[in-house]
C-alpha positions as CSV (number, residue, x, y, z in Angstrom):
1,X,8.7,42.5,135.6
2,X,9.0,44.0,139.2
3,X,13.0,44.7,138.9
4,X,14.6,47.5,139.3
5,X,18.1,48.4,138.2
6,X,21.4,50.7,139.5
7,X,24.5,51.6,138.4
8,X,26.9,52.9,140.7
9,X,30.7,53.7,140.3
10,X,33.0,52.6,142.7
11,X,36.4,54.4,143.6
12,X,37.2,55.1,140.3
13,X,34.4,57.1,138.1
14,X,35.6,55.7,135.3
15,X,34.4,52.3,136.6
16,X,30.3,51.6,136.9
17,X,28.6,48.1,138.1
18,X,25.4,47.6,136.6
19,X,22.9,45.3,138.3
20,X,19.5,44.7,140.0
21,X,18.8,47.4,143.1
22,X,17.7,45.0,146.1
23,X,14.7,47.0,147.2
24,X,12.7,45.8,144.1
25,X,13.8,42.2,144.7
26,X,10.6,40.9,146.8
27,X,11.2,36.8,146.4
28,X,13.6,35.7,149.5
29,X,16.2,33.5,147.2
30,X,16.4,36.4,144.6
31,X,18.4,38.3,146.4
32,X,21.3,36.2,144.8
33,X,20.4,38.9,141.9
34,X,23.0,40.7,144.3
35,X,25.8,38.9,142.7
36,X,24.8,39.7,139.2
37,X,26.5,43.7,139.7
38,X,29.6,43.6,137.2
39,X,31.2,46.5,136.2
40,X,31.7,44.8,132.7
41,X,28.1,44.5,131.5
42,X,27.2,45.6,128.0
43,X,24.5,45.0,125.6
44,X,26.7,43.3,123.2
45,X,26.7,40.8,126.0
46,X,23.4,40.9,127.1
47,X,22.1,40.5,123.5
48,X,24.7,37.2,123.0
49,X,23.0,35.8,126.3
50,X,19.9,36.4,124.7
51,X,20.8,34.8,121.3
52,X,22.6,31.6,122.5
53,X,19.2,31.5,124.6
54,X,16.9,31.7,122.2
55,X,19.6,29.1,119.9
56,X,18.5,26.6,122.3
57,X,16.5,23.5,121.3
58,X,15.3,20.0,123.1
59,X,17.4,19.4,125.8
60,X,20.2,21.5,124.9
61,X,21.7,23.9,127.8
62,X,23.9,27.2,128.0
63,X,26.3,28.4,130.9
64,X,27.4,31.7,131.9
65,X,29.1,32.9,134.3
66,X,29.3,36.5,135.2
67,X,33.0,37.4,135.4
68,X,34.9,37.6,138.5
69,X,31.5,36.7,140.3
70,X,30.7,33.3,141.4
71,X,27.1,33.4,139.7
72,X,26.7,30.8,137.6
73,X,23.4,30.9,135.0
74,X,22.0,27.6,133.3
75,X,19.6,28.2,130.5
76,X,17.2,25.3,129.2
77,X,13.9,25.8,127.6
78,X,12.1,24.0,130.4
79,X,13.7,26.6,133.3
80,X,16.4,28.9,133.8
81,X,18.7,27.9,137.2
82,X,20.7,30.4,139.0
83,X,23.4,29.7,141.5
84,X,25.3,32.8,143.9
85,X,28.1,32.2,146.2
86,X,29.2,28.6,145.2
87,X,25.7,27.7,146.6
88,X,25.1,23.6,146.2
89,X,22.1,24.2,144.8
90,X,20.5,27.0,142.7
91,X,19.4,30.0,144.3
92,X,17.2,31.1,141.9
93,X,14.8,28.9,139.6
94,X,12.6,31.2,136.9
95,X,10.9,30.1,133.4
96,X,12.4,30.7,130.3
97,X,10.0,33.5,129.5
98,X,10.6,35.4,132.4
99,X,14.5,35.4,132.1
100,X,14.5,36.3,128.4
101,X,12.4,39.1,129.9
102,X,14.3,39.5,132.8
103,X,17.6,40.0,130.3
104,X,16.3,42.1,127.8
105,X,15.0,44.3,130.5
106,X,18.3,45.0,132.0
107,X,20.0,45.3,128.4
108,X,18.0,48.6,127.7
109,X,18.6,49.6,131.0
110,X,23.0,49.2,130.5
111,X,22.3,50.5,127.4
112,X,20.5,53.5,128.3
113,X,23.2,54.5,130.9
């Protein structure tokens, strides 16, 4: 995977956003990866996105949406759908694979810093 990710504080020290730095984004419509910085990322979270992911069977689905952020994540099997700025339709469209990938990827990365 061709991401790379920051954490930066804003005003207060005490406060960091982790998310994806734009300059490894090289896909146009991924850029909505821009609305994934949240300052309340951990890997407890990460690793229940990763679980209720994995939970999934047939046609079953899971929704989350990053907190005080309007991006919206739909998990299925088939494909994973990603949505940024109250956009009609998704922004973002990966495989299952690749976001389980994508996710456990970033959780070292919060939990590392």
């Amino acid at each position: 995977m061709n991401y790379t990710f920051k954490k930066e504080s804003f005003g207060s020290k005490d406060i960091i956003y982790f998310g994806v730095d734009l300059d490894s984004v090289t896909e146009d419509k991924e850029f909505a990866l821009d609305s994934l910085d949240w300052w309340g990322w951990t890997p407890k979270i990460l690793q229940e996105i990763i679980d209720e992911s994995n939970k999934l069977t047939g046609n079953d689905d899971f929704t989350y949406q990053v907190e005080g952020s309007d991006f919206l994540i739909a998990v299925k099997k088939s494909e994973v759908l990603m949505w940024a700025r109250e956009s009609r339709n998704p922004d973002i469209t990966w495989s299952f694979s690749k976001f389980i990938e994508f996710i456990e990827a970033f959780k070292k990365f919060v939990a590392e810093n």
